[in-house]
Backbone as XML, in Angstrom:
<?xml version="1.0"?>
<chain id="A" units="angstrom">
  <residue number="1" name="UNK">
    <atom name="N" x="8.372" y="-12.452" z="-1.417"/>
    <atom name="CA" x="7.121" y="-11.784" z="-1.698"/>
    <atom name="C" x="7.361" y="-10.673" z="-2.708"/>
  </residue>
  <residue number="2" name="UNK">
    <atom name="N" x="6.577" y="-10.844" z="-3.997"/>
    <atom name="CA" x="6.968" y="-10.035" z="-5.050"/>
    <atom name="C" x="5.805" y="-9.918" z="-5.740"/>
  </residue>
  <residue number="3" name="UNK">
    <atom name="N" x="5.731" y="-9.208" z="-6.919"/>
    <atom name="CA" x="4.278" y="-9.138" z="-8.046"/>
    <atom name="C" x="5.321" y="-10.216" z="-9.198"/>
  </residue>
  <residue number="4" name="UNK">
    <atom name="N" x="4.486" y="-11.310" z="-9.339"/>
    <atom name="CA" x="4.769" y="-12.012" z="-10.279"/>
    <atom name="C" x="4.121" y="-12.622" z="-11.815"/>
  </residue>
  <residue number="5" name="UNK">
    <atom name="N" x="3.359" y="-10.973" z="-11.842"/>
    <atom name="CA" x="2.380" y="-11.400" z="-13.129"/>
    <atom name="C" x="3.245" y="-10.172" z="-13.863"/>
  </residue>
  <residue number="6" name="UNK">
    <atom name="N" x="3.004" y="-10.629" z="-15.058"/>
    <atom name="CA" x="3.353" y="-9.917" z="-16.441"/>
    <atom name="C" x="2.962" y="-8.327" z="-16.486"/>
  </residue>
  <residue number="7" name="UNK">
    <atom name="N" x="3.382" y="-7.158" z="-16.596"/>
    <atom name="CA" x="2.353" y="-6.166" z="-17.347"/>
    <atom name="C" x="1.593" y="-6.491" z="-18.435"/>
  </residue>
  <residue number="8" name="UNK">
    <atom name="N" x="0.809" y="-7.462" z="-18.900"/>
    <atom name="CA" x="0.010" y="-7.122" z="-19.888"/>
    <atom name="C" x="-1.129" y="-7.938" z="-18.879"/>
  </residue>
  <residue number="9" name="UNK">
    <atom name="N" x="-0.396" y="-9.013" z="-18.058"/>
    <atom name="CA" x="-1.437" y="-9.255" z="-17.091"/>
    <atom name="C" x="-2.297" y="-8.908" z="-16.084"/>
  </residue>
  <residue number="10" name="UNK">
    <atom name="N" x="-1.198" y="-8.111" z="-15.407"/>
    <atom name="CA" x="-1.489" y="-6.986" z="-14.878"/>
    <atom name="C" x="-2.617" y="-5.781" z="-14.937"/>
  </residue>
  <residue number="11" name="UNK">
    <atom name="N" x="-2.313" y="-5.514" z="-16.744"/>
    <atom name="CA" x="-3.852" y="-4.765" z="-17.423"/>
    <atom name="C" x="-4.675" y="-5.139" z="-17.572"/>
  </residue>
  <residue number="12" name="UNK">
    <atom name="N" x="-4.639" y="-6.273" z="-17.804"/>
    <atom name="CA" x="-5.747" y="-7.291" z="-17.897"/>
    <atom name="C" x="-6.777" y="-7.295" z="-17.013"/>
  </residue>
  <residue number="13" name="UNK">
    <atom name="N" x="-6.274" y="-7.940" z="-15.807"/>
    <atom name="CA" x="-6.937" y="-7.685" z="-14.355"/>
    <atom name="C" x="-7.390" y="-6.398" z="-14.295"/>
  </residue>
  <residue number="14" name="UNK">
    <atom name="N" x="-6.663" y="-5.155" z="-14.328"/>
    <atom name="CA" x="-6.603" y="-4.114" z="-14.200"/>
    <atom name="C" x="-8.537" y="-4.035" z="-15.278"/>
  </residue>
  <residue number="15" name="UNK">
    <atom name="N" x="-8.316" y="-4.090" z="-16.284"/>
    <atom name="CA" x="-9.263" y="-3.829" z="-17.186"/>
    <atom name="C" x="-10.679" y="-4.837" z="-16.967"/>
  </residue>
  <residue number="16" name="UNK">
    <atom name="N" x="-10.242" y="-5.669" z="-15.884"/>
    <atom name="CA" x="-11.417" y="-6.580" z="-15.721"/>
    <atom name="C" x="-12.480" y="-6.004" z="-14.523"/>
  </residue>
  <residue number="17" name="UNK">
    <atom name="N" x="-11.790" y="-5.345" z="-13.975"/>
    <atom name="CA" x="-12.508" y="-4.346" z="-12.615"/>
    <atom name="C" x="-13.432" y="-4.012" z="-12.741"/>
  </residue>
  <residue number="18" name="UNK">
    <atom name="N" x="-14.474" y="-4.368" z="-11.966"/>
    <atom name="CA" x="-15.686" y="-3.733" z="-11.863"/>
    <atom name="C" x="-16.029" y="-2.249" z="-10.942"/>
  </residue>
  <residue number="19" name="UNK">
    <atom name="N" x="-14.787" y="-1.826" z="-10.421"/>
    <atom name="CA" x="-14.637" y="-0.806" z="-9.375"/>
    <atom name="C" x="-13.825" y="0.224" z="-10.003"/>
  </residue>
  <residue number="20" name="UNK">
    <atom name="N" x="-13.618" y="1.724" z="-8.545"/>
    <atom name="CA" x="-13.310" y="2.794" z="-9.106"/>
    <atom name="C" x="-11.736" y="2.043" z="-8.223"/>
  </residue>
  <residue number="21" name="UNK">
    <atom name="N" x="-10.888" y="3.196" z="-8.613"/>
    <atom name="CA" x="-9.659" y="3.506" z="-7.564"/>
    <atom name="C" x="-8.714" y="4.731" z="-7.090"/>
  </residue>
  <residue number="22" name="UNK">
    <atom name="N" x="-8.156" y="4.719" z="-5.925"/>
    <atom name="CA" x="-8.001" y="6.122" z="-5.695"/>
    <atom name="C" x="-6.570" y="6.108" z="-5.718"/>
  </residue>
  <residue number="23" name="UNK">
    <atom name="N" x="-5.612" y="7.075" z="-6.322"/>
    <atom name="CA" x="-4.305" y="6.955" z="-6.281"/>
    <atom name="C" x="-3.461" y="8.114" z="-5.388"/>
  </residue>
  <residue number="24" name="UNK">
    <atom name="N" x="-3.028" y="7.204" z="-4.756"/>
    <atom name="CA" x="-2.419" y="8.185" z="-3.196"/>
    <atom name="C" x="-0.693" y="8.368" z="-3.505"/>
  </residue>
  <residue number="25" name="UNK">
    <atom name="N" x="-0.458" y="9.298" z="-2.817"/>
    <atom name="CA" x="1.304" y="9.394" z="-2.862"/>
    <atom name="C" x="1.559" y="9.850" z="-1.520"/>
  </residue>
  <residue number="26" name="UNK">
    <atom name="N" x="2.269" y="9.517" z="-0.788"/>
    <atom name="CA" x="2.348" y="10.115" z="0.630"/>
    <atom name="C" x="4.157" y="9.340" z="1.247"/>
  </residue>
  <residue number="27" name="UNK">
    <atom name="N" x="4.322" y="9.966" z="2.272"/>
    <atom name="CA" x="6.068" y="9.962" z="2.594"/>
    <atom name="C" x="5.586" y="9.907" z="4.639"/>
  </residue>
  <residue number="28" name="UNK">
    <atom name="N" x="6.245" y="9.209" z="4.776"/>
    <atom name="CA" x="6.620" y="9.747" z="6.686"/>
    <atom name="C" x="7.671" y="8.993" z="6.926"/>
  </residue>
  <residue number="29" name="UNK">
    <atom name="N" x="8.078" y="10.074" z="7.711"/>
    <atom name="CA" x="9.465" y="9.812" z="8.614"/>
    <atom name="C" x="9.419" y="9.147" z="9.484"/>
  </residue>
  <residue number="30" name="UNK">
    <atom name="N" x="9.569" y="8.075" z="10.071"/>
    <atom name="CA" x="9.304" y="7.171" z="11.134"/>
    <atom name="C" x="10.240" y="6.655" z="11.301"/>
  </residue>
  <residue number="31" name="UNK">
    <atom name="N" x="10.564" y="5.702" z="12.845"/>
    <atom name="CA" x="11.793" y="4.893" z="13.126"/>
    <atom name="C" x="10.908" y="3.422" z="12.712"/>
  </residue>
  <residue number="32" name="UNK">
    <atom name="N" x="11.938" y="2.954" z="11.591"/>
    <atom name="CA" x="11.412" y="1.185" z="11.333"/>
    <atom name="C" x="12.485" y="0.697" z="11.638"/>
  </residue>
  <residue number="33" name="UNK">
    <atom name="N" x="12.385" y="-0.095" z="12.883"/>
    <atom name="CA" x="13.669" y="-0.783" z="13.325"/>
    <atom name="C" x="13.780" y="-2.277" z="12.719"/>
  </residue>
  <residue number="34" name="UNK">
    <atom name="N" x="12.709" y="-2.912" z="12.005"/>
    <atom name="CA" x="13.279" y="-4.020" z="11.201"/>
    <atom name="C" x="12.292" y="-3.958" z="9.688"/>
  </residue>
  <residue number="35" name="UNK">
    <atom name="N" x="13.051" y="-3.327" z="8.625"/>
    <atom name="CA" x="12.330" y="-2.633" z="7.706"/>
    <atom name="C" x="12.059" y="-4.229" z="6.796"/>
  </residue>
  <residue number="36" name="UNK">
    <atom name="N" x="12.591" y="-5.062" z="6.525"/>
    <atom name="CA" x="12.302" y="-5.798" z="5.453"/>
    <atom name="C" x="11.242" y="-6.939" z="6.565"/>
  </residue>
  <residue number="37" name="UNK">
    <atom name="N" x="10.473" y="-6.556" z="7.862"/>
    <atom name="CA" x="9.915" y="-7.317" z="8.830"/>
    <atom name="C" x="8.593" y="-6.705" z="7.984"/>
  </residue>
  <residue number="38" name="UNK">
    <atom name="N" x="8.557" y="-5.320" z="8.107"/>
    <atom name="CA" x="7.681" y="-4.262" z="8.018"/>
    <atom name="C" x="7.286" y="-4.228" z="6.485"/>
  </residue>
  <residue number="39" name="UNK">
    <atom name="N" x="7.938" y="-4.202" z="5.796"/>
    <atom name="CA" x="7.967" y="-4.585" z="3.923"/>
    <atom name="C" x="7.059" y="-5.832" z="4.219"/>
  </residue>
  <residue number="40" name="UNK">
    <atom name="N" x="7.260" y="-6.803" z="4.455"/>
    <atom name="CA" x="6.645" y="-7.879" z="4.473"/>
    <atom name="C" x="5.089" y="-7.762" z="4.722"/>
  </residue>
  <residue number="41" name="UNK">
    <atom name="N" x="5.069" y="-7.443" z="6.330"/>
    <atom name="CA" x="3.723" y="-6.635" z="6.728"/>
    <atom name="C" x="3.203" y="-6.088" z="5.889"/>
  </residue>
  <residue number="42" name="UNK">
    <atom name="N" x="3.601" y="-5.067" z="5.266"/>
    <atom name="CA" x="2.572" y="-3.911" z="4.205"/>
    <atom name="C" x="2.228" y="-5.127" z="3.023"/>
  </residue>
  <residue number="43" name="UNK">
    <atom name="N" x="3.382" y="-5.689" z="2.818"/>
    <atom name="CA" x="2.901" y="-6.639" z="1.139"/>
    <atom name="C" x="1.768" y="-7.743" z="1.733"/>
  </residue>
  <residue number="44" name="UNK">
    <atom name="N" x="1.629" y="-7.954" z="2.627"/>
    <atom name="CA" x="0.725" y="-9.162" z="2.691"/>
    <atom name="C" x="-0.487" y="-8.342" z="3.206"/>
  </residue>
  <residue number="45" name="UNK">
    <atom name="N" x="-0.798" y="-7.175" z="3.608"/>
    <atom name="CA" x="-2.216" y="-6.405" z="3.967"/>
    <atom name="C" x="-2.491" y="-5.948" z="2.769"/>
  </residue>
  <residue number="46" name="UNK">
    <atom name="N" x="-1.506" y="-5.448" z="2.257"/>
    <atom name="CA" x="-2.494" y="-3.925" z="0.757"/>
    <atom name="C" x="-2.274" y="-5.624" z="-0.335"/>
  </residue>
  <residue number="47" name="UNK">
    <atom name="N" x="-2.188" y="-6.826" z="-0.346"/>
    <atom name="CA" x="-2.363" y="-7.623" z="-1.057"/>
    <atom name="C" x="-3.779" y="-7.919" z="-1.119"/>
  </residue>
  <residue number="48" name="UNK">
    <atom name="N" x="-4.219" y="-8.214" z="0.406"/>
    <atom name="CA" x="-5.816" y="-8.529" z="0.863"/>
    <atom name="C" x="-6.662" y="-7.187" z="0.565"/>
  </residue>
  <residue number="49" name="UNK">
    <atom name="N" x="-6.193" y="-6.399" z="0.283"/>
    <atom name="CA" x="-7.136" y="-5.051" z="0.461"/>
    <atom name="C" x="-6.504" y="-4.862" z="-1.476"/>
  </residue>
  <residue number="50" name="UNK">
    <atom name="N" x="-5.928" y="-5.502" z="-2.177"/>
    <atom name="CA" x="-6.001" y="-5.281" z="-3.247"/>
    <atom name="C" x="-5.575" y="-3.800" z="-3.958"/>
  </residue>
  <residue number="51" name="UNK">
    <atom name="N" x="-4.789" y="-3.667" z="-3.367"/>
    <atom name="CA" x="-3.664" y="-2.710" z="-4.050"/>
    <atom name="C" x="-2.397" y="-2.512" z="-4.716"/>
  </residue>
  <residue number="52" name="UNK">
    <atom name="N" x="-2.489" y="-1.711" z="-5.243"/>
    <atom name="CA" x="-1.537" y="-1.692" z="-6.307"/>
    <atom name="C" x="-0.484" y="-0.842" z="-5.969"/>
  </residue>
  <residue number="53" name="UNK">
    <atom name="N" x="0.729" y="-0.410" z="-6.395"/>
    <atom name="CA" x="1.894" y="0.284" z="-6.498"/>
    <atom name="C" x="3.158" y="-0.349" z="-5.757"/>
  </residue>
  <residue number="54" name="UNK">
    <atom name="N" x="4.379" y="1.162" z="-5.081"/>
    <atom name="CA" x="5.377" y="0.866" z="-4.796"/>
    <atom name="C" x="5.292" y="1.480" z="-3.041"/>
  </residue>
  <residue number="55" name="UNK">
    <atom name="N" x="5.240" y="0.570" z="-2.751"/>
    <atom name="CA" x="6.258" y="1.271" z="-0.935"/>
    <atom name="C" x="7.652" y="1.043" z="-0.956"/>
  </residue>
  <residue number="56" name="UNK">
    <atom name="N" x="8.622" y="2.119" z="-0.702"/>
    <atom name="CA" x="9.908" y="2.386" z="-0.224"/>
    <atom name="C" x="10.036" y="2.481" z="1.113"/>
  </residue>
  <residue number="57" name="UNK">
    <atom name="N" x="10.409" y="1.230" z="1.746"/>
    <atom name="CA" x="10.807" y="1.439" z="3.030"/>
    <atom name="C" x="12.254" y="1.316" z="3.719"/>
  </residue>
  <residue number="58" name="UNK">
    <atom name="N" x="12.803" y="1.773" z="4.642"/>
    <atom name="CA" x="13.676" y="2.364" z="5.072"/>
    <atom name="C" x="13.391" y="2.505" z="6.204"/>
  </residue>
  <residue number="59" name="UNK">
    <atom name="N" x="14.898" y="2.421" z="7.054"/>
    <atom name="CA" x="14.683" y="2.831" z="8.834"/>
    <atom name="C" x="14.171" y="3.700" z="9.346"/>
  </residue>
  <residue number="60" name="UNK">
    <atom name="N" x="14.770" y="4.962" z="8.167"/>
    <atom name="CA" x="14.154" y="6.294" z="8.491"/>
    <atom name="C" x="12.722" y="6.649" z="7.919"/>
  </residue>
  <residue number="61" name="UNK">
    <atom name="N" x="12.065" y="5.630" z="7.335"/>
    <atom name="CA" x="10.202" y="5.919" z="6.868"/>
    <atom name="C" x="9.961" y="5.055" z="5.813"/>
  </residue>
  <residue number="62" name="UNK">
    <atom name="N" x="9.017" y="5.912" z="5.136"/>
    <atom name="CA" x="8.571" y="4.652" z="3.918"/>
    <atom name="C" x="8.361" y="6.272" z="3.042"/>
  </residue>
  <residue number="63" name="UNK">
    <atom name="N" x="7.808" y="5.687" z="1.730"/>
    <atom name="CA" x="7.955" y="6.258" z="1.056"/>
    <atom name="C" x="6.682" y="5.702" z="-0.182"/>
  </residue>
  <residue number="64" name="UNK">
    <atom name="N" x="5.695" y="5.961" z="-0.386"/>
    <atom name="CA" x="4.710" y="5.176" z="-1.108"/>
    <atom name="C" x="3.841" y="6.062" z="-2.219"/>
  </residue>
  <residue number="65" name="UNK">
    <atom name="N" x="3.771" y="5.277" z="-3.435"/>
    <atom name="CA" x="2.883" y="5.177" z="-4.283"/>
    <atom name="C" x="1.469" y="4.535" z="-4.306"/>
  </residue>
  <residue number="66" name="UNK">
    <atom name="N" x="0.518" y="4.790" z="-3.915"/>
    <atom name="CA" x="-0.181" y="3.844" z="-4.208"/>
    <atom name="C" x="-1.481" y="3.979" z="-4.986"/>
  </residue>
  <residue number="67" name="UNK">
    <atom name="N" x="-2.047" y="2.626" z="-5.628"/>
    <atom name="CA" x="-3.154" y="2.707" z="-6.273"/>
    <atom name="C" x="-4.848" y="1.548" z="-5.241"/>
  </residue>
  <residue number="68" name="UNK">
    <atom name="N" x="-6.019" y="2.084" z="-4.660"/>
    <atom name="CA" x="-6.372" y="1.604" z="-3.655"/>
    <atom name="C" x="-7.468" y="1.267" z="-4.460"/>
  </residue>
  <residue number="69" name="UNK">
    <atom name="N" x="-8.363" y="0.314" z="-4.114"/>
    <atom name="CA" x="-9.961" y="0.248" z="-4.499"/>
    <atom name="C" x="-10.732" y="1.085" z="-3.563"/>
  </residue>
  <residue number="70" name="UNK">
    <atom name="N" x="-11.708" y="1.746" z="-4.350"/>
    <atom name="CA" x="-12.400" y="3.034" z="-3.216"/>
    <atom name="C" x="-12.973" y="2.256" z="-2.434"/>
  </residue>
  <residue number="71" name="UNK">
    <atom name="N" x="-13.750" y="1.170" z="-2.258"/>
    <atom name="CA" x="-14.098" y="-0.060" z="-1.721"/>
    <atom name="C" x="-13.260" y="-0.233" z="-0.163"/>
  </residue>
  <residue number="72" name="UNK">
    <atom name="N" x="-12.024" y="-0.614" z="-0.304"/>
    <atom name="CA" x="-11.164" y="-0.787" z="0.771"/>
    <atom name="C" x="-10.192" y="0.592" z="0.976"/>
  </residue>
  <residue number="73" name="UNK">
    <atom name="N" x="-10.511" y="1.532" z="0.564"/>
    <atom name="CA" x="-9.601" y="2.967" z="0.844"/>
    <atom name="C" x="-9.410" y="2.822" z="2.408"/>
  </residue>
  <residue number="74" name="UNK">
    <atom name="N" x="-11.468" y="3.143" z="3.127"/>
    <atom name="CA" x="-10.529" y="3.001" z="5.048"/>
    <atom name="C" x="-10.167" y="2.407" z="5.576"/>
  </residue>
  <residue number="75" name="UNK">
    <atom name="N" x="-10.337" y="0.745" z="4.617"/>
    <atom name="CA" x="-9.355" y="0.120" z="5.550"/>
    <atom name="C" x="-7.674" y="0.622" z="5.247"/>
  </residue>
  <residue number="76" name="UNK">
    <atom name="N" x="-7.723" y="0.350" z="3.976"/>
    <atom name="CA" x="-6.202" y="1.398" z="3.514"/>
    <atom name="C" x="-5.618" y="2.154" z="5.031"/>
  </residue>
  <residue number="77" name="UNK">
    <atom name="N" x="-6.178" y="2.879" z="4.568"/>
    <atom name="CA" x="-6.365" y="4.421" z="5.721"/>
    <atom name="C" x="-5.597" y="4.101" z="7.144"/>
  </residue>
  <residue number="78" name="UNK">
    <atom name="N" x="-7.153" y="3.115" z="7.675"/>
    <atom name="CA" x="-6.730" y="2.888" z="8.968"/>
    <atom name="C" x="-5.440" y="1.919" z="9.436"/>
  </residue>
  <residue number="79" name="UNK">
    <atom name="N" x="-5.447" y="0.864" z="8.289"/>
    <atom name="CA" x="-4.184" y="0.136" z="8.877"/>
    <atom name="C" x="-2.923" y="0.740" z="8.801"/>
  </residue>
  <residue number="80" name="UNK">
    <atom name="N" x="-2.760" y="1.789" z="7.238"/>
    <atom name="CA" x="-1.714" y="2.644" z="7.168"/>
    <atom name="C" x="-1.791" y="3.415" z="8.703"/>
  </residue>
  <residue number="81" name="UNK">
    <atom name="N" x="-2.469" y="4.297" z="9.364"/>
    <atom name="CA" x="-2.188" y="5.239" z="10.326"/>
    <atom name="C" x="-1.627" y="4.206" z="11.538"/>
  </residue>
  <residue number="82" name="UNK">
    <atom name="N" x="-2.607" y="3.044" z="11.599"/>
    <atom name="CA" x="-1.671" y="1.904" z="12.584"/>
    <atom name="C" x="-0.608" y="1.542" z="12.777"/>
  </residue>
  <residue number="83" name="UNK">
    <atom name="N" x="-0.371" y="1.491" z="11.134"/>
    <atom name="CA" x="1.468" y="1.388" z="11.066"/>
    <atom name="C" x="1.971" y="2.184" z="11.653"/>
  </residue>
  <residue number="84" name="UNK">
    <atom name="N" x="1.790" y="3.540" z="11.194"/>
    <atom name="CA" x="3.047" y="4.841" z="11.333"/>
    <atom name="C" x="2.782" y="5.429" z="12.250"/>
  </residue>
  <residue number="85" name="UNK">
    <atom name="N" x="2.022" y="4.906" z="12.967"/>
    <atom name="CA" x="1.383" y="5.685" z="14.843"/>
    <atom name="C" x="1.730" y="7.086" z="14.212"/>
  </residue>
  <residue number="86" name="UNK">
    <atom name="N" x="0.267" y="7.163" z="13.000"/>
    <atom name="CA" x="0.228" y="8.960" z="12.648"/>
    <atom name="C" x="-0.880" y="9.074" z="13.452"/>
  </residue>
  <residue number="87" name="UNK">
    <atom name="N" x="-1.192" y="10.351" z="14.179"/>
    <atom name="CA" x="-2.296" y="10.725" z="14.418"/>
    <atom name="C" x="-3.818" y="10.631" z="13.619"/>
  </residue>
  <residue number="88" name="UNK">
    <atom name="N" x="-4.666" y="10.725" z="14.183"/>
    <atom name="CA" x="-5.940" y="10.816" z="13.246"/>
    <atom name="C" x="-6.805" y="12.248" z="13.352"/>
  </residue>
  <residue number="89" name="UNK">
    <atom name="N" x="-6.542" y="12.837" z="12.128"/>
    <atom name="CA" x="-7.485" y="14.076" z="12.149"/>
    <atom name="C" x="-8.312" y="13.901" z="11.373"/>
  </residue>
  <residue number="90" name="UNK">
    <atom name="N" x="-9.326" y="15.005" z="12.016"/>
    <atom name="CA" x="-10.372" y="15.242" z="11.066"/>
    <atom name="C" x="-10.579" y="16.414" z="10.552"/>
  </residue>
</chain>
């Protein structure tokens, strides 16, 4: 599981959008006891929810870039906090 389109394809799509997007950066420390299980997980959800960037994951957390459609941001949101059993504030 990888991005297997070109950067110019990439812009392309990118430039074909009819939507806004929101670009997040965020880090947590978490125990991932099978990280390339969990890599997998994230690439096949923020695929369906149509996002863009890099997650760094690791035993000790993840580590993420991301680019979201404002469209699917709470789902973003909520499945991210699902993952990382973060709390939910308001």
């Amino acid at each position: 599981m990888y991005n297997k389109l070109s950067r110019p394809e990439l812009v392309a799509r990118l430039n074909g959008e009819t939507f806004k997007r929101r670009t997040l950066s965020f880090y947590r420390y978490v125990n991932i006891e099978e990280p390339e299980e969990f890599r997998n997980t994230l690439y096949l959800a923020l695929d369906q929810l149509q996002c863009n960037g890099r997650i760094y994951v690791a035993q000790e957390g993840i580590n993420a870039q991301m680019n979201v459609p404002e469209h699917n941001l709470d789902r973003f949101l909520s499945f991210m906090l699902r993952c990382l059993n973060w709390p939910i504030r308001h």
